[in-house]
C-alpha distance (Angstrom), angle and dihedral (degrees) to the residues before:
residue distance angle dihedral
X1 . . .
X2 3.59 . .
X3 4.17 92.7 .
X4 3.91 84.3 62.5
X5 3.64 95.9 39.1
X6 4.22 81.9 52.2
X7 3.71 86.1 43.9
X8 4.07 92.0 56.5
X9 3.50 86.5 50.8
X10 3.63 92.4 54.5
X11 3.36 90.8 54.7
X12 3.63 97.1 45.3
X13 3.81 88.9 57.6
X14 3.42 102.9 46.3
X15 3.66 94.0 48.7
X16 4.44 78.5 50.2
X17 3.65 87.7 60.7
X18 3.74 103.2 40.9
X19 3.88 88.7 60.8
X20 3.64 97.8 54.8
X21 3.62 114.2 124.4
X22 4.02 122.8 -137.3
X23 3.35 106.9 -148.8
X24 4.14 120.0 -142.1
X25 3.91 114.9 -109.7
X26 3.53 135.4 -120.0
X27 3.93 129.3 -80.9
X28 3.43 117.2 -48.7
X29 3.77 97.7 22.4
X30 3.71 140.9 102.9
X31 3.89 134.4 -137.9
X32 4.02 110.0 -135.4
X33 3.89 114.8 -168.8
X34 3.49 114.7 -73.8
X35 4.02 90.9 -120.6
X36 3.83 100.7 39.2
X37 4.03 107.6 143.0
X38 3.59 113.9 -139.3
X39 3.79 112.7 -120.7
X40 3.67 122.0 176.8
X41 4.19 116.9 -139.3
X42 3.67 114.8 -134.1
X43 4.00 130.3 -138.1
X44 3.97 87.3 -135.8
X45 3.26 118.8 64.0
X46 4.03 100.5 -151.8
X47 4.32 79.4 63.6
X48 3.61 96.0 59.1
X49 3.51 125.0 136.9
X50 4.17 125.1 -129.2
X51 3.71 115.0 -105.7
X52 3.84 101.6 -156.1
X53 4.12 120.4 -145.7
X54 3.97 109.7 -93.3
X55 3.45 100.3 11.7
X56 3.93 126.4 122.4
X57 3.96 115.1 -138.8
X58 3.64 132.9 -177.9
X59 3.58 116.8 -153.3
X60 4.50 130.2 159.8
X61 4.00 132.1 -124.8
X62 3.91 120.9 -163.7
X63 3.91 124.2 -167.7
X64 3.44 118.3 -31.4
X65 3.67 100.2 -21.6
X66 4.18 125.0 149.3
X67 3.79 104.8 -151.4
X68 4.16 125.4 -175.2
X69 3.15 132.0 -149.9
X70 4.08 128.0 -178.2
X71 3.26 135.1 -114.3
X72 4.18 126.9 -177.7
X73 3.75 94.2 -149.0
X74 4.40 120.5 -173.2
X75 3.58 123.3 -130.5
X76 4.35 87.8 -116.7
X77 4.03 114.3 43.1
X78 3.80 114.5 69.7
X79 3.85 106.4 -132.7
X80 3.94 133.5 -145.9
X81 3.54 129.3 -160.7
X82 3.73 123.8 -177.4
X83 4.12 136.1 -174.4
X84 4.10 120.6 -147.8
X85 3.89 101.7 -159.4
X86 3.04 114.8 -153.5
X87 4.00 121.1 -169.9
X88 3.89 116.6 -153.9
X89 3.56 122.7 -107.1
X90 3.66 114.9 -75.3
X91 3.63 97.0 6.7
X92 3.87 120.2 148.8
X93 3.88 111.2 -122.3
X94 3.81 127.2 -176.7
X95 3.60 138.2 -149.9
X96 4.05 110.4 -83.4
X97 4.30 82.5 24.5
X98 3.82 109.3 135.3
X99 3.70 146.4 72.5
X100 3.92 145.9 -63.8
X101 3.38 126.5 -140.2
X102 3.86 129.2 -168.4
X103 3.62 135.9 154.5
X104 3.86 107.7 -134.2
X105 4.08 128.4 -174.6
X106 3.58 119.9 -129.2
X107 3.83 93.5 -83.8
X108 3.94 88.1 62.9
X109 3.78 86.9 -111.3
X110 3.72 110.2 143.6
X111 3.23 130.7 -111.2
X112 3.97 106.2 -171.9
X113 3.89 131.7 -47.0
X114 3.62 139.0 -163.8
X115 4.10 130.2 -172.5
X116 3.38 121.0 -132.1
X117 4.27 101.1 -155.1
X118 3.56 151.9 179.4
X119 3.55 109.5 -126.2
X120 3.89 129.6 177.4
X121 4.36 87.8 -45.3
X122 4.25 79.2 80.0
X123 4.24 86.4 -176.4
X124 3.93 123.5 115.1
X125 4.00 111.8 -100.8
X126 3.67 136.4 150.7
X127 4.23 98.9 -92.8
X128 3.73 114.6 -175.1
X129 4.22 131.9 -147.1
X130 3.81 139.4 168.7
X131 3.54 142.4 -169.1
X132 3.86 134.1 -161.5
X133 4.04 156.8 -129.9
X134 3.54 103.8 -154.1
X135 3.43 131.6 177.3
X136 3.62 123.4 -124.3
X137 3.65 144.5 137.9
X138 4.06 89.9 -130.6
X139 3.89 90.9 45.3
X140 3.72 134.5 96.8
X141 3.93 112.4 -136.6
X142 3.93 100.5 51.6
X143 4.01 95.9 119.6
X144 4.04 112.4 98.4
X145 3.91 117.8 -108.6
X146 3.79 154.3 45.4
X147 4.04 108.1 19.0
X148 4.00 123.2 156.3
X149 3.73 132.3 -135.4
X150 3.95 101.9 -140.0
X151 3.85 120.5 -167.0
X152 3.55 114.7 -165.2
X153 3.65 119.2 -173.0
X154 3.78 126.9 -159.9
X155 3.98 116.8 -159.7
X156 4.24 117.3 176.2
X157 3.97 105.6 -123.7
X158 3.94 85.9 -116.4
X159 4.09 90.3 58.4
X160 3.92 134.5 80.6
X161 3.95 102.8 -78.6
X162 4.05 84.2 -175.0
X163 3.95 120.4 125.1
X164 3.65 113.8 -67.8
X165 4.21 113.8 -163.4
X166 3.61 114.3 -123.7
X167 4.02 126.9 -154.4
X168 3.86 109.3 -153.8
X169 3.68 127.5 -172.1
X170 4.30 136.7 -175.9
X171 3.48 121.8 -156.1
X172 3.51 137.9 178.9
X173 4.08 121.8 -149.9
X174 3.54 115.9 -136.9
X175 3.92 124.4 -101.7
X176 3.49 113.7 -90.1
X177 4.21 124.0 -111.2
X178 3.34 98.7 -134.4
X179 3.97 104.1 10.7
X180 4.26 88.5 -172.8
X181 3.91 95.0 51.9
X182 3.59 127.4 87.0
X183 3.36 139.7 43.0
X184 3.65 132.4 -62.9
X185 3.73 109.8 -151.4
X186 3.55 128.3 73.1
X187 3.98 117.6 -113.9
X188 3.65 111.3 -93.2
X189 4.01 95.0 -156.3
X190 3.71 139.5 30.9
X191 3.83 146.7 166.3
X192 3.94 101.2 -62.3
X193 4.01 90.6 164.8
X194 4.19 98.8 121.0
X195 4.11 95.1 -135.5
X196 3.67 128.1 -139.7
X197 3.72 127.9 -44.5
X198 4.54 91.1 -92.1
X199 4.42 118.7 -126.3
X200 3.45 115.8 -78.9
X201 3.73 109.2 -139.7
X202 3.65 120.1 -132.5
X203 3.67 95.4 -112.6
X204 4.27 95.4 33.2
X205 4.03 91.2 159.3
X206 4.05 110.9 134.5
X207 3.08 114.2 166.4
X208 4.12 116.6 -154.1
X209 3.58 134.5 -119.3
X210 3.71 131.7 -120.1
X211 3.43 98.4 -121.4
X212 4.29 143.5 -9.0
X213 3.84 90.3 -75.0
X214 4.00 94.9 56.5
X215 3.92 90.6 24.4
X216 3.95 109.6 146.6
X217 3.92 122.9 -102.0
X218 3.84 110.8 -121.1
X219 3.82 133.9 -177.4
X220 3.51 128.8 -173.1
X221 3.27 114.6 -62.5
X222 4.03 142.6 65.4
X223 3.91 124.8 -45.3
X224 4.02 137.4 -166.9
X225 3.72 122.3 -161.7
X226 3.73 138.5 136.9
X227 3.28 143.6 -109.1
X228 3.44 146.5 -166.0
X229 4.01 133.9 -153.4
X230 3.57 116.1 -94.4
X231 4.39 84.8 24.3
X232 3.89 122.8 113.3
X233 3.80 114.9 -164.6
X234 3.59 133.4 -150.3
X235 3.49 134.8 -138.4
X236 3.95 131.0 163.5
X237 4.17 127.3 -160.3
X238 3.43 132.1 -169.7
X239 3.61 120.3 -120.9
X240 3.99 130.2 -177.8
X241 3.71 134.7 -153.4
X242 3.61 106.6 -79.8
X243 3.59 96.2 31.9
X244 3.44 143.4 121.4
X245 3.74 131.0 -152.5
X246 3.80 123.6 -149.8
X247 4.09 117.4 -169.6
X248 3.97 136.6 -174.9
X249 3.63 120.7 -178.5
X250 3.97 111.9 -168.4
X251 4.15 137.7 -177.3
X252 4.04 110.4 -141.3
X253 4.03 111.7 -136.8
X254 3.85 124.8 -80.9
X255 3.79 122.4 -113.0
X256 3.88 92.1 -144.5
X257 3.70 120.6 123.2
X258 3.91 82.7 -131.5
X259 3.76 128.4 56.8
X260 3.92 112.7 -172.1
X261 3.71 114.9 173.1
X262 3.83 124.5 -108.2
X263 3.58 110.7 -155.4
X264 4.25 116.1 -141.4
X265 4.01 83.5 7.8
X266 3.75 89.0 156.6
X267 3.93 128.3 46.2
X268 3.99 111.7 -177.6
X269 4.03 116.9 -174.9
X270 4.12 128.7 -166.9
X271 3.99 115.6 -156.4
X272 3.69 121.3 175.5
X273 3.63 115.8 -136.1
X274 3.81 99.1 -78.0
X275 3.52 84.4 67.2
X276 4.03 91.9 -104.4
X277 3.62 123.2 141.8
X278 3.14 125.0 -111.5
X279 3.74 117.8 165.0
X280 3.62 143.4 3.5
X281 3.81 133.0 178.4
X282 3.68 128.9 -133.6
X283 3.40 107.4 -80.3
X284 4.07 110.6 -92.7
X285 4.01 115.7 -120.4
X286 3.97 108.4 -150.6
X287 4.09 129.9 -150.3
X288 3.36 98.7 180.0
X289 4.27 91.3 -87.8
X290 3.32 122.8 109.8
X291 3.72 113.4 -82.4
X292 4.48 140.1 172.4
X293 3.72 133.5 -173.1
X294 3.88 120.2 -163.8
X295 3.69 134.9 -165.0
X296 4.07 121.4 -100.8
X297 3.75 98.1 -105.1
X298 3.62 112.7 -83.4
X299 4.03 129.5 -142.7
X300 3.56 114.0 -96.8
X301 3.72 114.0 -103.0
X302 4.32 107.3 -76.6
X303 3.86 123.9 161.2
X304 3.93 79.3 -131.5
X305 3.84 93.3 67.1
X306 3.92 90.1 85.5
X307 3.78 85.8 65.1
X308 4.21 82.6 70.9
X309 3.78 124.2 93.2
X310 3.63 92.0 -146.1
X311 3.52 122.6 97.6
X312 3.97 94.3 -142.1
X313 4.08 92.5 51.5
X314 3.74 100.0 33.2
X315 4.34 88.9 54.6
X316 3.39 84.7 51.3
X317 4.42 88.7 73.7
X318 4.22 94.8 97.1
X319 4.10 132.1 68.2
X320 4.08 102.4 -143.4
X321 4.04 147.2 88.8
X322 3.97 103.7 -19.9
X323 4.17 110.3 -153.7
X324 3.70 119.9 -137.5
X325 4.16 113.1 -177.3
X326 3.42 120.9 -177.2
X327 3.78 121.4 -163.9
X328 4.11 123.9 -158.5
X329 3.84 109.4 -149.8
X330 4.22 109.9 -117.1
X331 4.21 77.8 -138.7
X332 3.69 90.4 77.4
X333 3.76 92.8 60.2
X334 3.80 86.4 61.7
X335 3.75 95.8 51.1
X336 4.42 96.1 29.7
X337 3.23 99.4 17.0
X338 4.29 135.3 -123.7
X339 3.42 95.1 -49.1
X340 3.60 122.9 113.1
X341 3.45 123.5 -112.6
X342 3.89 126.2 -138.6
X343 4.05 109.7 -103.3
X344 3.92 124.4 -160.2
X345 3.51 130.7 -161.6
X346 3.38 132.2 -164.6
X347 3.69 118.8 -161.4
X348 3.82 127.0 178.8
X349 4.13 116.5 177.1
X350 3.53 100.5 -169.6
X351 4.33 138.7 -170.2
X352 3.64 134.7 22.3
X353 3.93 121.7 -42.3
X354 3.66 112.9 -124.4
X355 3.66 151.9 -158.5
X356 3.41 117.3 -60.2
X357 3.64 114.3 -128.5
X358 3.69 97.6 -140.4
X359 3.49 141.7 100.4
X360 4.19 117.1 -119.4
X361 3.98 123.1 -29.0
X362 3.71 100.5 7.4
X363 4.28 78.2 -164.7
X364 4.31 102.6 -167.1
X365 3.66 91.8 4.4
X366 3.63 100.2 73.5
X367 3.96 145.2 62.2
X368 3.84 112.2 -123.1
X369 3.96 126.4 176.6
X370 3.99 92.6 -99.8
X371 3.74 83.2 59.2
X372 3.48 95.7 53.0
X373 3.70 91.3 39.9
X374 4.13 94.4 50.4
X375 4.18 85.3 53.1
X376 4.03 94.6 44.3
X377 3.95 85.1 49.2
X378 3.96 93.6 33.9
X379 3.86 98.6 -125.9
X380 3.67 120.9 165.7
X381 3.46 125.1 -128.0
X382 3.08 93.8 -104.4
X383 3.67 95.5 54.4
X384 3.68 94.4 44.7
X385 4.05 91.9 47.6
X386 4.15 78.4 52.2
X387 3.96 91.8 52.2
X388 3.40 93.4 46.0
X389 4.06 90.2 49.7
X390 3.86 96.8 51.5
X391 4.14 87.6 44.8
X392 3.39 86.8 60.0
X393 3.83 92.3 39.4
X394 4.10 93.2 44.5
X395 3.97 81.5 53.3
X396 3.77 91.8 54.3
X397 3.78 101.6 41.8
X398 3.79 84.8 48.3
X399 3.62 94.9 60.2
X400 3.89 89.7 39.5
X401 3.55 97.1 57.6
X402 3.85 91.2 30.8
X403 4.10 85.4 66.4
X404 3.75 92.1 35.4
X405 3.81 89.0 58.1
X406 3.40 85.0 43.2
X407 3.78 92.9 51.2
X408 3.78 91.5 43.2
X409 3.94 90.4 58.9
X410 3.48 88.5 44.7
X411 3.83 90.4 53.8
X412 4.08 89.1 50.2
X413 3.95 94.5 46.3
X414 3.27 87.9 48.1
X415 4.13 97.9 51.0
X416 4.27 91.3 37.4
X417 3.75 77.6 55.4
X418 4.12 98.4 48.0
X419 3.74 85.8 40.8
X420 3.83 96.9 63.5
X421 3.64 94.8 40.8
X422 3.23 91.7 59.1
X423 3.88 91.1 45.5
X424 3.66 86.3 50.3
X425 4.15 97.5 58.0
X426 4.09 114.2 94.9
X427 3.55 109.5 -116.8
X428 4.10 106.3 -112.5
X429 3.57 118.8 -82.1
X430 3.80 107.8 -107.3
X431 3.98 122.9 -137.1
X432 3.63 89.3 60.0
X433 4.43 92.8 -71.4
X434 3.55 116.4 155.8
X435 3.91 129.0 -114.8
X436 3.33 127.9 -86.3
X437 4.00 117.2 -107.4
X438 3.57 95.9 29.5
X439 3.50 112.0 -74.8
X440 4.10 141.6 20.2
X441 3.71 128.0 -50.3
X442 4.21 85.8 -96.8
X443 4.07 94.8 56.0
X444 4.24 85.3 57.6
C-alpha cells in the first residue's frame, strides 16, 4: 500500500514539474531550451564529441575558432544540423561577422554549408544557420559513418572576439512513402500576388518569445506587441504542405517632437522548422512614422523545393513550425529613447494543406491539430510542449490512482471479508472439548 501511495506521489510530482513555466528574459537576452546539454566543440576533429538525433545542446565559440563536432550518420535518413548564434550582450558586430556551418565526411569533403551573417543591421542578435546530409544518387556524402559538424566563426579584428553561446540541434527527416514518386525539380513559378490586408481580432496582443523554444504561436491574421531597442522577438507559425506563408512586420509612429532617422532599425528573420534560414528583409530605417517591410513571396511548402539552389525556395522543402524573429536596433534608444515601441504583424497562411509525403509520424515536419490549436490560442512552445507533458502526466496519474482506488477497495473487500470469517468461527469449547467439524478453525 504505501509503494503505490509513493507511486501516486511520483506521479503527482512529475506531472508538478512538467507544467512549470520558463519565463522569457529581459532585453538583450535569449531563452535556450530548458534541457539543452552542454557540449563543448573541439579544434581537432579526431576529439569531437557525438551530437545525438533530437537532442538540444548548447555549446560556445570565441574569435576565429573552427570547432567539430561528430555525428554517426546512416546511409538512409537525410540529416540536419543547425547553429543559433548568439552574440553576448553589448558586443560590437560588423557587417560579414558570423559563422559557417557545414557538415563534412571524414575526408573533409563537404557535405553542405550555410552562413549565418550580419549584414547591413550591424547589432548583436541571435542569427540562425544549418547545413545538411542528404541523400541522393547525384550527391557526395551518401556512405554510412563518421561525418563532422564544423562551425566556423568569422569576427572583424575591430569587433568583440569574446565567447558567443551557440544552440545546436540534429535532426533526422522522416522516410519517405513512396521514395520513387514525385517530382524532382523545384517549381519555377508561384503565386507572388501579396493578398489582402488579414482580420485583426479584437484582442490581437501576442506577445513574443525570447528565443525558438518559447517562440510565440501565430495564425493568420494581424498582431500587436512591443518592443524595445536592443530586444529580438519570437514568433512561430504553422505552415502545411501546399501552403504559402505571407508576413509584414511594421513599427507604429513615435510621439516625440523629434523624428531623426535610424538606419537598419528593424531586422526581421524567417527559419523553417529545422531552424534554417530562409528569408530576411532589408533592414527597415525608422523616422518616427509608421513604417512595414514584407518578405518577396515565397513558394508554398513542396518536398521538391530542396531541388532549388536558392536558399529562400530550397528552406521551403518541410510542412511544420515556421520562425519569425524580429530584432529592434539598441540605436533607436539613442535617438527615441528605451521605450518600447508598438510592433504589428501581419500574417496570412494561405491555400489548401496537403498530403504529406512521408511515411508514419512525420514528428517536426508536420502540422497536427495541437499545432493549430497552440497558434489559434497563441501558446508558446514552451507552453504547448508543457500541455502536452501534463496530458501525458494527467493520463498517468489517472491510471495510477484509478488502480490505487482499485487496490484500496480491494484492500476493504478483502478485510469486510476477514472480519466476518472470523465472526463466523465458534469460540473453542472450554473444559478441554474438541471442535466441532473435526478439526480447528485453520483446517476449515
Amino acid at each position: 500500500m504505501r509503494g503505490a501511495l509513493a507511486a501516486v506521489a511520483v506521479v503527482f510530482a512529475g506531472a508538478a514539474l512538467s507544467g512549470q513555466a520558463y519565463a522569457a528574459g529581459g532585453v538583450g537576452t535569449y531563452t535556450f531550451d530548458p534541457d539543452a546539454q552542454s557540449i563543448a566543440g573541439e579544434d581537432i576533429s579526431a576529439e569531437a564529441a557525438e551530437l545525438k538525433p533530437d537532442v538540444v545542446y548548447k555549446s560556445a565559440i570565441s574569435g576565429k575558432q573552427k570547432l567539430y563536432y561528430r555525428l554517426n550518420l546512416d546511409a538512409k535518413a537525410n540529416a540536419y544540423v543547425s547553429a543559433v548564434v548568439v552574440p553576448k550582450g553589448g558586443g560590437k558586430v560588423t557587417y560579414g561577422d558570423g559563422v559557417t556551418v557545414s557538415i563534412r565526411d571524414s575526408s573533409d569533403d563537404e557535405c553542405s554549408s550555410q552562413n549565418a551573417l550580419f549584414g547591413s543591421a550591424q547589432y548583436p542578435r541571435p542569427i540562425a544557420a544549418y547545413a545538411s546530409r542528404v541523400v541522393s544518387e547525384d550527391s557526395l556524402c551518401q556512405e554510412a559513418g563518421t561525418y563532422y559538424l564544423l562551425v566556423e566563426r568569422e569576427s572583424k579584428e575591430t569587433s568583440d572576439q569574446g565567447e558567443w553561446d551557440l544552440e545546436l540541434r540534429y535532426v533526422s527527416e522522416p522516410e519517405l512513402a513512396h521514395a520513387s514518386s514525385g517530382p524532382t525539380e523545384a517549381p519555377t513559378v508561384w503565386p507572388s500576388a501579396s493578398p489582402p490586408p488579414p482580420t485583426r481580432a479584437e484582442d490581437n496582443t501576442r506577445h513574443g518569445g525570447a528565443g525558438y523554444y518559447d517562440a510565440t504561436s501565430l495564425e493568420s491574421g494581424e498582431w500587436k506587441d512591443r518592443i524595445e531597442p536592443g530586444q529580438t522577438l519570437f514568433y512561430r507559425i504553422p505552415v502545411d504542405w501546399g501552403q504559402q506563408i505571407f508576413a509584414t512586420a511594421g513599427l507604429s509612429n513615435s510621439t516625440s517632437a523629434k523624428n531623426p532617422y535610424v538606419s537598419s532599425a528593424l531586422a526581421v528573420s524567417l527559419d523553417n522548422p529545422a531552424m534554417g534560414h530562409v528569408d530576411e528583409v532589408s533592414p527597415m530605417s525608422y523616422a518616427g512614422k509608421p513604417s512595414s517591410v514584407s518578405f518577396d513571396p515565397l513558394p508554398p511548402v513542396a518536398y521538391e523545393n530542396r531541388y532549388d539552389s536558392s536558399d529562400d525556395v530550397s528552406a521551403m522543402r518541410f510542412a511544420g513550425w515556421y520562425y519569425l524573429s524580429v530584432s529592434l536596433s539598441p540605436a533607436v534608444a539613442e535617438a527615441y529613447g528605451a521605450k518600447p515601441i508598438t510592433l504589428t504583424l501581419q500574417i496570412s497562411v494561405k491555400g489548401e494543406a496537403g498530403k504529406t509525403p512521408y511515411k508514419g509520424d512525420a514528428g517536426i515536419f508536420a502540422v497536427t491539430q495541437g499545432d493549430k490549436d497552440a497558434a489559434r490560442e497563441g501558446q508558446s512552445g514552451a507552453q504547448a510542449a508543457a500541455g502536452a507533458d501534463n496530458g501525458t502526466m494527467k493520463l498517468v496519474a489517472a491510471a495510477g490512482i484509478g488502480a490505487g482506488t482499485v487496490l484500496v477497495l480491494w484492500m476493504g473487500v478483502w478485510t469486510l471479508t476477514a472480519r466476518r470469517r472470523a465472526a463466523a468461527v465458534p469460540a473453542a469449547p472450554t473444559g478441554g472439548g474438541q471442535y466441532p467439524y473435526g478439526g480447528p478453525p485453520q483446517a476449515w
